[in-house]
C-alpha positions as YAML, in Angstrom:
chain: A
units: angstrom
residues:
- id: 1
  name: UNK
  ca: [0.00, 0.00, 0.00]
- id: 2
  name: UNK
  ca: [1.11, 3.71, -0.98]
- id: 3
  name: UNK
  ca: [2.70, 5.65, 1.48]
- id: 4
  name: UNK
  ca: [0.70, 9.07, 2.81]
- id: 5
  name: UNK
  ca: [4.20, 10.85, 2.22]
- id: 6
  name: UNK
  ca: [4.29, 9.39, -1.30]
- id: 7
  name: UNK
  ca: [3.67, 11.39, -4.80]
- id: 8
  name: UNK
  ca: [3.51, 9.82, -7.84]
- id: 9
  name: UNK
  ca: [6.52, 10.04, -10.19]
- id: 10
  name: UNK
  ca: [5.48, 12.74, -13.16]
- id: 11
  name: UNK
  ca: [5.77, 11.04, -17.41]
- id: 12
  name: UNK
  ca: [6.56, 7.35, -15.67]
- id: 13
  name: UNK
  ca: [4.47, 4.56, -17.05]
- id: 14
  name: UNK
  ca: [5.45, 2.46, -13.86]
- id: 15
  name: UNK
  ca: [38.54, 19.05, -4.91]
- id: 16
  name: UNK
  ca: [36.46, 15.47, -3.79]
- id: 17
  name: UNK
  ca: [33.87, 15.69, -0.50]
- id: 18
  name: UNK
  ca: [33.99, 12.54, 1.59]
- id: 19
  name: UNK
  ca: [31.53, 11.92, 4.51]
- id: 20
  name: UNK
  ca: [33.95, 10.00, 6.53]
- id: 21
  name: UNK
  ca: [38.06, 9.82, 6.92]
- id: 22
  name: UNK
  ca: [37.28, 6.27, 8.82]
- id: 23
  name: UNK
  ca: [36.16, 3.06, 7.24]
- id: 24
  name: UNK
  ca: [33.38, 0.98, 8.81]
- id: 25
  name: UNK
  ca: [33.24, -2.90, 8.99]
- id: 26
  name: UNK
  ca: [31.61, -4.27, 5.63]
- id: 27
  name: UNK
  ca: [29.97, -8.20, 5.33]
- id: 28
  name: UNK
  ca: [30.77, -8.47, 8.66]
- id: 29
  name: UNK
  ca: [31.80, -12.67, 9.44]
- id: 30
  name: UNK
  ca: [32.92, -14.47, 12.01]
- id: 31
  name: UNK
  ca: [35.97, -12.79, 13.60]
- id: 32
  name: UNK
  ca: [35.98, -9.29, 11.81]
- id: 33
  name: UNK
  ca: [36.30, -6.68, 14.20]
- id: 34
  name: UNK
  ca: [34.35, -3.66, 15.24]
- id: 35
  name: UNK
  ca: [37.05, -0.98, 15.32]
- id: 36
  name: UNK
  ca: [36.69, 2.14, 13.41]
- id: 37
  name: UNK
  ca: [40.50, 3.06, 11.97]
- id: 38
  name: UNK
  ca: [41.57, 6.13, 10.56]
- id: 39
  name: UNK
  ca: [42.41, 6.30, 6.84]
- id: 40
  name: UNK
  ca: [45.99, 8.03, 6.09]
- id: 41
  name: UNK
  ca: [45.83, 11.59, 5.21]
- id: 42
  name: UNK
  ca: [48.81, 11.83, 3.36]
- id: 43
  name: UNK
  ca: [51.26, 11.00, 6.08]
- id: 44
  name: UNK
  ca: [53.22, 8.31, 6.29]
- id: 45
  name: UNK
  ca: [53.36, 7.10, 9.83]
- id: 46
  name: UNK
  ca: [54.27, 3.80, 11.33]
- id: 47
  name: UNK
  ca: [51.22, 0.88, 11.91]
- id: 48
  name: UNK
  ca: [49.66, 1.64, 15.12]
- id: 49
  name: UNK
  ca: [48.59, -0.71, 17.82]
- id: 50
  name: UNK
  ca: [45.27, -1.73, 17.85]
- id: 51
  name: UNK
  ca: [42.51, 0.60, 19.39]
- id: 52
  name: UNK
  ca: [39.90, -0.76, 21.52]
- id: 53
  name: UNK
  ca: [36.53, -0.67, 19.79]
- id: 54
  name: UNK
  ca: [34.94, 2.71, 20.95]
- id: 55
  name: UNK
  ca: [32.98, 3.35, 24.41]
- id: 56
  name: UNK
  ca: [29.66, 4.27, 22.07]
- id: 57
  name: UNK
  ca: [26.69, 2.78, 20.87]
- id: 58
  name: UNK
  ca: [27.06, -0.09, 17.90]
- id: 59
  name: UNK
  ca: [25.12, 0.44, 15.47]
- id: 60
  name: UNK
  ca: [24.42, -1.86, 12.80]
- id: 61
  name: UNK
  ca: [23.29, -0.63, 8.74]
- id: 62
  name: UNK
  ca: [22.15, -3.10, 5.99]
- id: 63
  name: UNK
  ca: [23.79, -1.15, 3.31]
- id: 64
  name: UNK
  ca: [27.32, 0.28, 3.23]
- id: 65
  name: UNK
  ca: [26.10, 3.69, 2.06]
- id: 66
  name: UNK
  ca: [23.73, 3.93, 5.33]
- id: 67
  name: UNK
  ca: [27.15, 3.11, 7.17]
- id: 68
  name: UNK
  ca: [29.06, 5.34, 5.79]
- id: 69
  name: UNK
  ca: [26.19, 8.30, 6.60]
- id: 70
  name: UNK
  ca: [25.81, 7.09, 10.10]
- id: 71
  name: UNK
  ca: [29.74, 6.70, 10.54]
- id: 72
  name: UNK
  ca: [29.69, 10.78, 9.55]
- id: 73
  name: UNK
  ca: [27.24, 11.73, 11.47]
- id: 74
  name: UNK
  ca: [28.38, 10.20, 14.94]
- id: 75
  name: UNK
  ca: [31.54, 12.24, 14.58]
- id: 76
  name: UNK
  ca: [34.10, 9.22, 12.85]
- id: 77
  name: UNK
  ca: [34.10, 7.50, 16.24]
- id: 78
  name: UNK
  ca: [31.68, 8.19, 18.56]
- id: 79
  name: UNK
  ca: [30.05, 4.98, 17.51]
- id: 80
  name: UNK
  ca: [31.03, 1.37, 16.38]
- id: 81
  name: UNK
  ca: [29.56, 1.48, 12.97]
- id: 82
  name: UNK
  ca: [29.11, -1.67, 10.89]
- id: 83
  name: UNK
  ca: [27.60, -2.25, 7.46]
- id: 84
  name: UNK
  ca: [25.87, -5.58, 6.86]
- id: 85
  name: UNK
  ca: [26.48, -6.27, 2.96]
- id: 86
  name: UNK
  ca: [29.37, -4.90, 1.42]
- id: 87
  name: UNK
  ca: [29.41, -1.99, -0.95]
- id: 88
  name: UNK
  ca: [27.60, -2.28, -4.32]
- id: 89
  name: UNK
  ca: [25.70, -5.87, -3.03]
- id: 90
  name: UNK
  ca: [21.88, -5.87, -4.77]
- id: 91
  name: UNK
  ca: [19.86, -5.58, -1.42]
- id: 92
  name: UNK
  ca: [17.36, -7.17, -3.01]
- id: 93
  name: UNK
  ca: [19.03, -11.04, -3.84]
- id: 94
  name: UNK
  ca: [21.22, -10.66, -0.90]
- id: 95
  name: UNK
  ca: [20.91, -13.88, 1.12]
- id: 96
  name: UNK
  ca: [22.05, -12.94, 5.23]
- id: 97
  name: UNK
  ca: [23.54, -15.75, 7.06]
- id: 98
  name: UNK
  ca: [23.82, -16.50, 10.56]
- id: 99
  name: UNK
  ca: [26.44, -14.13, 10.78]
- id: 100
  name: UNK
  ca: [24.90, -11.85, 9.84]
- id: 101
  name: UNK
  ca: [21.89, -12.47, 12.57]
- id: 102
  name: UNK
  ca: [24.43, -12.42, 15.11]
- id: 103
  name: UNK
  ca: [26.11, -9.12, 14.35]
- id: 104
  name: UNK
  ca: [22.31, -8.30, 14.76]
- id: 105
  name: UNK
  ca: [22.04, -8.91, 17.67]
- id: 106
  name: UNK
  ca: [25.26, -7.03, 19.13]
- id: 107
  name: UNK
  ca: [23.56, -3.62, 18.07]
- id: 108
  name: UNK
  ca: [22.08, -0.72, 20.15]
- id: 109
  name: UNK
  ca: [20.79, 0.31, 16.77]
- id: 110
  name: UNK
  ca: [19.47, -1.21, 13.40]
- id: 111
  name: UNK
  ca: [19.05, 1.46, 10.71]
- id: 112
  name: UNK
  ca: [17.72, 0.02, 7.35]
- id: 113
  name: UNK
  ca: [16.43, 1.69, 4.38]
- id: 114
  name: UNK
  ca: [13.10, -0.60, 4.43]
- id: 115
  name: UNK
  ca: [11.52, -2.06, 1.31]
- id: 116
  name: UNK
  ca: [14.44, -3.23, -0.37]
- id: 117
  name: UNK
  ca: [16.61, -5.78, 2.42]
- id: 118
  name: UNK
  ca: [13.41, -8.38, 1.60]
- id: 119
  name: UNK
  ca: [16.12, -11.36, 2.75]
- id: 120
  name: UNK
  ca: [16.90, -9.44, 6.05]
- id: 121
  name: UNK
  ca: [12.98, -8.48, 7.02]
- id: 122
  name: UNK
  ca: [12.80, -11.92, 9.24]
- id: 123
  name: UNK
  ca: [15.91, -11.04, 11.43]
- id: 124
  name: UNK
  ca: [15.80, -7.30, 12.14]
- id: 125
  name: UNK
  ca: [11.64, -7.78, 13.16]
- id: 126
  name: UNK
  ca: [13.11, -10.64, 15.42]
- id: 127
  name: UNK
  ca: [15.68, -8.70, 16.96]
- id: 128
  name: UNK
  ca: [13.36, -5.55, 17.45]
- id: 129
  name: UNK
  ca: [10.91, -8.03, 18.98]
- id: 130
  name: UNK
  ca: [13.39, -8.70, 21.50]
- id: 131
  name: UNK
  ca: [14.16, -4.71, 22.14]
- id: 132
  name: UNK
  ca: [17.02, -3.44, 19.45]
- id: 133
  name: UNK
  ca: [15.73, -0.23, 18.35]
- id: 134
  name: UNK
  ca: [15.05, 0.10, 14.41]
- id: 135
  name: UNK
  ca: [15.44, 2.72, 11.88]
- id: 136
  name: UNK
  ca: [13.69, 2.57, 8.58]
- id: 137
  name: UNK
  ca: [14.57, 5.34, 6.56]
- id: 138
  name: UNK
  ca: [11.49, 5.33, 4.03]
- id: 139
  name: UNK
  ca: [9.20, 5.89, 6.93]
- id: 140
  name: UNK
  ca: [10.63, 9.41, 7.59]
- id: 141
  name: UNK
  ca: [10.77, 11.04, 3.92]
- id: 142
  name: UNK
  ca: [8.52, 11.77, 0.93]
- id: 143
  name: UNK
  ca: [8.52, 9.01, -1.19]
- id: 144
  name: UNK
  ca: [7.50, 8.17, -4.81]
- id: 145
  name: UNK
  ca: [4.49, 6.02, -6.61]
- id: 146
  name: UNK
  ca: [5.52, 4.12, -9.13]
- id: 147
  name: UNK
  ca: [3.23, 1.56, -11.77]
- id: 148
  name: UNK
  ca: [4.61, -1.36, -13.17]
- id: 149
  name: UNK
  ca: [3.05, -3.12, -16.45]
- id: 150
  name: UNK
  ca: [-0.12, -3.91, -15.07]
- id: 151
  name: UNK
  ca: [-0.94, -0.01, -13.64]
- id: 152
  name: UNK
  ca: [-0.24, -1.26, -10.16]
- id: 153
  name: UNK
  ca: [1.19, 1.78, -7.67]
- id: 154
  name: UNK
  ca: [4.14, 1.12, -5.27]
- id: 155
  name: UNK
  ca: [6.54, 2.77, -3.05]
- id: 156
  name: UNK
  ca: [9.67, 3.36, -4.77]
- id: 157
  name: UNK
  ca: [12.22, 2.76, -2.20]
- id: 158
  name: UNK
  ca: [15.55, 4.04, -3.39]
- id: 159
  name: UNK
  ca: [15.68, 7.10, -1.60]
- id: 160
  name: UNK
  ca: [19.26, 7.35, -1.29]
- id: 161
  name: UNK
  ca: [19.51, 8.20, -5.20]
- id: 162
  name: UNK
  ca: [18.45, 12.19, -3.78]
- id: 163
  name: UNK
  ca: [20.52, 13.85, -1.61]
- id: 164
  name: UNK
  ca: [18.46, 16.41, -0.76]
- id: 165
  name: UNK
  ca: [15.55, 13.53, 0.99]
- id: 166
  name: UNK
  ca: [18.54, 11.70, 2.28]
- id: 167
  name: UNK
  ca: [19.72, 15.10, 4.03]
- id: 168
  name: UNK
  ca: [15.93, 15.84, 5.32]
- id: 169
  name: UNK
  ca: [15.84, 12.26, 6.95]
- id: 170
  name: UNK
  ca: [19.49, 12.96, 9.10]
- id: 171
  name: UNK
  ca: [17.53, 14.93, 11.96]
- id: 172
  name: UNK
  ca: [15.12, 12.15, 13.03]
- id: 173
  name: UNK
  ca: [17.94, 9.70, 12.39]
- id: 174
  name: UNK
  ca: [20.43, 11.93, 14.26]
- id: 175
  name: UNK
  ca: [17.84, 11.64, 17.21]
- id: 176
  name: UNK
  ca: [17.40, 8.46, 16.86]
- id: 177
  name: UNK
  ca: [21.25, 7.31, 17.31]
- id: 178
  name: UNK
  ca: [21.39, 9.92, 20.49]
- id: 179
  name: UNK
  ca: [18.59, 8.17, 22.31]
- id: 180
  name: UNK
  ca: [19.93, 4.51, 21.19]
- id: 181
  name: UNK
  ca: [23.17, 5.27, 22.14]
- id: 182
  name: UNK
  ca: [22.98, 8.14, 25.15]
- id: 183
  name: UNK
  ca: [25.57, 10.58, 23.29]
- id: 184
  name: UNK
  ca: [25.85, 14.08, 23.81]
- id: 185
  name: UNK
  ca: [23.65, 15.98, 21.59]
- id: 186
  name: UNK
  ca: [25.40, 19.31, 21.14]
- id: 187
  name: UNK
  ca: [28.44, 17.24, 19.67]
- id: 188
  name: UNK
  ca: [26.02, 15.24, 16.86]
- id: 189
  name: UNK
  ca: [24.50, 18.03, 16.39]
- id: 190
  name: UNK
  ca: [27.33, 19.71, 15.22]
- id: 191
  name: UNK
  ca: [28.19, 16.48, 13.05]
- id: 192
  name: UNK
  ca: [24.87, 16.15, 11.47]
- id: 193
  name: UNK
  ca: [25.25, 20.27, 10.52]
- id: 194
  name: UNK
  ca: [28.22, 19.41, 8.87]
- id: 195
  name: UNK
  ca: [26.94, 16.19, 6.88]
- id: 196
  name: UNK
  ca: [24.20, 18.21, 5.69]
- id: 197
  name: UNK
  ca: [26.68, 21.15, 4.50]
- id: 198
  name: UNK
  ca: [28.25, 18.42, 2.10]
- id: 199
  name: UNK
  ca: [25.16, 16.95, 0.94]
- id: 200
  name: UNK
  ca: [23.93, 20.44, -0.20]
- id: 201
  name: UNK
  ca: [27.10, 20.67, -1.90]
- id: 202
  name: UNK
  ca: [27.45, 17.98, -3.49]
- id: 203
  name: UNK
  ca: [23.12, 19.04, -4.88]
- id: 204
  name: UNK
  ca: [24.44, 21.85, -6.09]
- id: 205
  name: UNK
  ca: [27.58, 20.41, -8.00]
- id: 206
  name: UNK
  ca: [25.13, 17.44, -9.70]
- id: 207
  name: UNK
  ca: [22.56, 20.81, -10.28]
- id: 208
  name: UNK
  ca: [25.45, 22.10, -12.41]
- id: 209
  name: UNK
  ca: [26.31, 18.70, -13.94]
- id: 210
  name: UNK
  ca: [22.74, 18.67, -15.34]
- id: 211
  name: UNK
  ca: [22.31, 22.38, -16.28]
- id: 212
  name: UNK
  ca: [25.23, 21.10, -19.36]
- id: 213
  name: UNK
  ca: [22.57, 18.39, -20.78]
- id: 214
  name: UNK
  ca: [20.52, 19.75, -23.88]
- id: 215
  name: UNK
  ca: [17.14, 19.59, -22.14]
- id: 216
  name: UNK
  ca: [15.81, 17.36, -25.29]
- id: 217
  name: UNK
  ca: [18.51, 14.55, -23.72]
- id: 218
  name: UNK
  ca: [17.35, 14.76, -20.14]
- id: 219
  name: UNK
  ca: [15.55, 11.28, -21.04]
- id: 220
  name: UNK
  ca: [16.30, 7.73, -20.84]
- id: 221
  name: UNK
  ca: [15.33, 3.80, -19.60]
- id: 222
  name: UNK
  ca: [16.78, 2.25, -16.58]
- id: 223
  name: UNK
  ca: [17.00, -1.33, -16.41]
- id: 224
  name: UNK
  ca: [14.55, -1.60, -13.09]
- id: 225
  name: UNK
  ca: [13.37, 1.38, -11.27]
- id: 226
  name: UNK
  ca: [15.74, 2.27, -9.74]
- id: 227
  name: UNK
  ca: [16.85, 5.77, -10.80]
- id: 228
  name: UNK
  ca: [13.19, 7.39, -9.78]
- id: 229
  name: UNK
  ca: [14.35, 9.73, -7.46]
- id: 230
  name: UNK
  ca: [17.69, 11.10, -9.07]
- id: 231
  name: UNK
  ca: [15.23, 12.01, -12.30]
- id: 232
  name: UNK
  ca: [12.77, 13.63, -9.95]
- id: 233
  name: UNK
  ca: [15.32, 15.61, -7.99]
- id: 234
  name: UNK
  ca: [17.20, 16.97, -10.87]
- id: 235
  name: UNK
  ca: [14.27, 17.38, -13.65]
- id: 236
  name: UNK
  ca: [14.84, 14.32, -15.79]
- id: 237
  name: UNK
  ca: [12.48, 11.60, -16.99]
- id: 238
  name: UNK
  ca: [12.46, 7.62, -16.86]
- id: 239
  name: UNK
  ca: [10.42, 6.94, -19.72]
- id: 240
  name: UNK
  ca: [10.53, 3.20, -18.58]
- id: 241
  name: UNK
  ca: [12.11, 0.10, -17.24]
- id: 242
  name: UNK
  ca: [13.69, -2.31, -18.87]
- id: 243
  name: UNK
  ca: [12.23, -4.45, -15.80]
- id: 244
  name: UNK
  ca: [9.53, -2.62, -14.56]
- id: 245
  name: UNK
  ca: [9.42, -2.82, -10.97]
- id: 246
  name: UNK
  ca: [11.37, -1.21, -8.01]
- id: 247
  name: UNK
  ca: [13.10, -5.10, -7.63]
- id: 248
  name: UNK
  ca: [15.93, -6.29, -9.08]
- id: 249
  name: UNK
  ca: [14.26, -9.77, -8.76]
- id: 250
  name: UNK
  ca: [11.21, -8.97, -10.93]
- id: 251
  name: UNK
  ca: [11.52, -10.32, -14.79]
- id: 252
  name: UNK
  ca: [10.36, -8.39, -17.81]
- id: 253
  name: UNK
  ca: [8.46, -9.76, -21.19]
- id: 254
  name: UNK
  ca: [8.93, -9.36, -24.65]
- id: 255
  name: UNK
  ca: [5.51, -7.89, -25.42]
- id: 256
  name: UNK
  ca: [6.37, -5.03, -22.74]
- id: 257
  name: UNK
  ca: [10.00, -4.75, -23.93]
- id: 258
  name: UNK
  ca: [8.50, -3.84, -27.83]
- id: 259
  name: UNK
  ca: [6.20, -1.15, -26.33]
- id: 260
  name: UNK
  ca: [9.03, 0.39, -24.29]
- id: 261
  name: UNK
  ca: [11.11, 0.06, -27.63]
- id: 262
  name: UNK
  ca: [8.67, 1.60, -29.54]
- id: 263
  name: UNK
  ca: [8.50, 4.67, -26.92]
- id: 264
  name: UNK
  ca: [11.92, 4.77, -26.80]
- id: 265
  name: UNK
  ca: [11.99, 5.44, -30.63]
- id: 266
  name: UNK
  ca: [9.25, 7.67, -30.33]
- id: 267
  name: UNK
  ca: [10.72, 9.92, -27.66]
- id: 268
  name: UNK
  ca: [13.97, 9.91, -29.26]
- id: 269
  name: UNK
  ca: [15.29, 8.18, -26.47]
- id: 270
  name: UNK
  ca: [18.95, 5.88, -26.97]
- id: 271
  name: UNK
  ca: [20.31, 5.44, -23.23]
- id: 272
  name: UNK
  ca: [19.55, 2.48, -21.00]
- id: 273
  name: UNK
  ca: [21.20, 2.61, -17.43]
- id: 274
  name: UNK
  ca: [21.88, -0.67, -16.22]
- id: 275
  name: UNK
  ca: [23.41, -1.89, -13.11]
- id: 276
  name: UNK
  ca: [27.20, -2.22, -12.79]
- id: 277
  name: UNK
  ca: [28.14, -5.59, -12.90]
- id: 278
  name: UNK
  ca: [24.44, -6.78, -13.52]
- id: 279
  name: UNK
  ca: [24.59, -7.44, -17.70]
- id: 280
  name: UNK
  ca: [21.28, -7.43, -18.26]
- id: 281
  name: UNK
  ca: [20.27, -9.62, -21.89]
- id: 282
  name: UNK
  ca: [16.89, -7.74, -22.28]
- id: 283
  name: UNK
  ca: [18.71, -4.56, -22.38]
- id: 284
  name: UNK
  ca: [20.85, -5.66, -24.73]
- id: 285
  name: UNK
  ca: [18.00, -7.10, -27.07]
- id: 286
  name: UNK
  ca: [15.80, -3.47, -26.49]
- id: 287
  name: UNK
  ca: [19.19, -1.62, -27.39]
- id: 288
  name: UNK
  ca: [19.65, -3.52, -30.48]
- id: 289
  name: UNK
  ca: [15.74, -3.06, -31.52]
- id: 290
  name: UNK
  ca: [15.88, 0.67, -31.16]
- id: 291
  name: UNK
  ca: [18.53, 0.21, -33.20]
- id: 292
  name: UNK
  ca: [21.13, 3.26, -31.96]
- id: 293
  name: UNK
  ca: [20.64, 1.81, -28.62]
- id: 294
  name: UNK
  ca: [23.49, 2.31, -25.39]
- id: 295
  name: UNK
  ca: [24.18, 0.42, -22.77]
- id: 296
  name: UNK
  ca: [25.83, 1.99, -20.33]
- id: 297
  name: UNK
  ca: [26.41, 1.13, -16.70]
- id: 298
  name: UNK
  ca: [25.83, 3.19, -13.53]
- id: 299
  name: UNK
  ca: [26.43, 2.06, -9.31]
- id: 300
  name: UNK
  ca: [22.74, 2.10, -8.05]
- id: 301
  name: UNK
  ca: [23.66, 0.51, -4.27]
- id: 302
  name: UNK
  ca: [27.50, 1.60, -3.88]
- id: 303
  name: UNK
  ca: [30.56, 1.93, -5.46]
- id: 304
  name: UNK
  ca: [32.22, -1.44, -5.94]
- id: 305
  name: UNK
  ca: [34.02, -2.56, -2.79]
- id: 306
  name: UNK
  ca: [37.40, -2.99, -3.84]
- id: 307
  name: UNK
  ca: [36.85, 0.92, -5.60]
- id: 308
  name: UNK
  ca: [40.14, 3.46, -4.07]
- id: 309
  name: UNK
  ca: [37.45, 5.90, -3.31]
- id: 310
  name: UNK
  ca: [35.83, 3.51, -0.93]
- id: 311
  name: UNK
  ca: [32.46, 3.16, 0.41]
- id: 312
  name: UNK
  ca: [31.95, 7.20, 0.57]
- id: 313
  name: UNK
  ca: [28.23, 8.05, -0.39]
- id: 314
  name: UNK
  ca: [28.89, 11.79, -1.73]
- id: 315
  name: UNK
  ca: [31.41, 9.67, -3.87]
- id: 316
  name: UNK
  ca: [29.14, 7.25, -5.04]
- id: 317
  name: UNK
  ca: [26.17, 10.11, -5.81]
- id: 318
  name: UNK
  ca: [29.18, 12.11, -7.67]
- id: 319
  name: UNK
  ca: [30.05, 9.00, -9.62]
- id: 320
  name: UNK
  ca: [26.86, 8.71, -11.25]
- id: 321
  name: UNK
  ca: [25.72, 11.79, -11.34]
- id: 322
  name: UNK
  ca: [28.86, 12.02, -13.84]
- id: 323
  name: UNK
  ca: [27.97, 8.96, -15.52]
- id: 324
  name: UNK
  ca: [24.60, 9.37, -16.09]
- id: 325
  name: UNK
  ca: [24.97, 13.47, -17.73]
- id: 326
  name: UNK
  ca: [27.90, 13.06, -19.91]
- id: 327
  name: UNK
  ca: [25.94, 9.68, -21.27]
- id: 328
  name: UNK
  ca: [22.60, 12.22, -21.89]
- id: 329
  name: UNK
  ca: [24.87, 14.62, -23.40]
- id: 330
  name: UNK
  ca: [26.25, 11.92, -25.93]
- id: 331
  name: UNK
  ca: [22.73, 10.33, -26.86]
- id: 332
  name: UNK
  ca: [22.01, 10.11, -30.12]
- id: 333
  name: UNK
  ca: [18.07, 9.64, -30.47]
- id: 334
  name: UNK
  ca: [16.13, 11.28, -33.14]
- id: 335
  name: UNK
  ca: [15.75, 14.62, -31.38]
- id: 336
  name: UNK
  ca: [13.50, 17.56, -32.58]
- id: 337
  name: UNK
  ca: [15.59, 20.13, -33.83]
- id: 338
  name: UNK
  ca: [14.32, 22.57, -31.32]
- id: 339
  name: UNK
  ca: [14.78, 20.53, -28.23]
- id: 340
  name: UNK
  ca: [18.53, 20.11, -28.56]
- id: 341
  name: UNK
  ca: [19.20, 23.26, -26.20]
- id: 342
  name: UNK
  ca: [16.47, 24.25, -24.73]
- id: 343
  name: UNK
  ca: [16.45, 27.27, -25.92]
- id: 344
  name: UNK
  ca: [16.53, 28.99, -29.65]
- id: 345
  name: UNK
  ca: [18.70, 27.43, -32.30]
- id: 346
  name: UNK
  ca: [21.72, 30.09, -32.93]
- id: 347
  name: UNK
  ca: [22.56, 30.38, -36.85]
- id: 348
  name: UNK
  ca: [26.24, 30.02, -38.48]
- id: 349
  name: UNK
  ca: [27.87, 33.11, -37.32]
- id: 350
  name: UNK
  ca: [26.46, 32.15, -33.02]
- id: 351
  name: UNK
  ca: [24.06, 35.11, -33.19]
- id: 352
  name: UNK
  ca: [20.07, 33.90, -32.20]
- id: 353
  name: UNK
  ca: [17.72, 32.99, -35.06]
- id: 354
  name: UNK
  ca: [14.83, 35.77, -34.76]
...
């Protein structure tokens, strides 16, 4: 059932900022540690000893990007931070083990996106039966309505795709970790000012990003919908899915796939965004029927986990947001001659056609 903070999704059918200078514990196993350890800043110094794990709160994140925003906003150490699945895992096929349930159950705090960790619903609803407080992101933002083939409306979870929601959830989840975790407010509060600074930042820099896209290329198809939010937050349009649902685990069909080809054509539309490492063969086939088809790949849940700019989420949001324009810029559908700009077409010598 739709959300009462939910809208529906308008023309759908269906110099480097980093958050954190420490690195959290990703697909946590049997004997990883807890400790939060400073990344080197340019100097070289010798190994030091271990650190105890810190005096705070643990708090425990299904995704890596949650981890990473948590980690930043209880001050890189105020907390034991630790990230479930590892950087760019599909939340959506990943399978938790017992592990996994037992790092569960060391936390003060569980903070989950909701909607999207479908293999990790059983074990965080046990562990807050027992007591262990739970976040769920999606309950405490705006969220959009999405139809799939049939005209059904759900929730599209992937919130994290807009900074600016992502930023407006931080107070309540700010609030949240305080109470779990009994820290001193005045010093998160400072933190949380500070993570909010960057994420308006980094708004503005993908604002600028898109400003350089004729506004006749501000289209294209995503391989499941997944991209919702970034297209809403920065005026572009997902004309369609190449699987259309907000799951990765949801299958397409061909007689869908030749009406989204056919739109595609008819909007002028080239670009499908898949998901890195996720070759999809349906987006290959729709590519190859539109005929000047690209597929081109984009990070949707992280940056890959062995990537040098690690598991930062103003990284990750940067990445794509550089992906996805300079792909727009380069599409090559039939566009209208007067949408290539935006604005009037300028004649040989760069003066304005009256």
């Amino acid at each position: 059932m739709a959300s009462k903070n939910s809208k529906k999704m308008a023309g759908l059918v269906f110099s480097r900022f980093t958050l954190t200078r420490r690195r959290f514990i990703t697909g946590m196993g049997v004997g990883a540690t807890s400790t939060v350890v400073l990344a080197a800043c340019g100097e070289s110094e010798p190994e030091p000893a271990a650190a105890p794990a810190p005096a705070g709160p643990t708090i425990v994140t299904t995704t890596s990007l949650w981890a990473d925003l948590v980690t930043a906003l209880t001050c890189d150490g105020l907390a034991s931070v630790r990230a479930l699945m590892p950087s760019g895992a599909d939340p959506h096929a990943y399978q938790p083990s017992l592990a996994d349930r037992a790092v569960l159950e060391t936390a003060d705090l569980v903070v989950m996106n909701g909607m999207v960790e479908e293999g990790f619903e059983p074990m965080i609803r046990s562990v807050a039966q027992e007591g262990t407080a739970v976040f769920r992101t999606i309950d405490h933002v705006e969220t959009l309505l999405l139809a799939d083939d049939h005209g059904e409306e759900g929730v599209d979870p992937h919130l994290w795709m807009d900074p600016v929601r992502v930023s407006e959830v931080l107070p309540k989840l700010t609030k949240q970790i305080i109470e779990a975790g009994r820290l001193d407010s005045a010093s998160l509060q400072a933190c949380l000012d500070q993570t909010q600074l960057l994420l308006a930042k980094l708004d503005e820099e993908i604002r600028v990003m898109v400003a350089d896209v004729p506004a006749g290329r501000r289209k294209f198809v995503a391989n499941h919908a997944s991209l919702g939010y970034f297209a809403d937050r920065y005026g572009l349009e997902m004309i369609g899915a190449v699987v259309p649902s907000t799951s990765t685990l949801a299958a397409s069909n061909p007689a869908y796939l030749e009406q989204l080809g056919d739109r595609m054509k008819a909007s002028g539309v080239s670009v499908i965004l898949v998901e890195a490492g996720q070759a999809s063969k349906d987006a290959t086939a729709l590519a190859k029927h539109v005929g000047d088809g690209q597929v081109v790949e984009v990070f949707t849940t992280g940056l890959p986990e062995n990537d040098p700019r690690g598991p930062s989420y103003v990284e990750f949001l940067r990445t794509n947001a550089r992906l996805i324009t300079a792909t727009l810029r380069a599409q090559v559908g039939n566009l209208k001659p007067d949408d290539d700009h935006g604005h009037e077409k300028d004649d040989d010598h760069g003066h304005k056609k009256g």
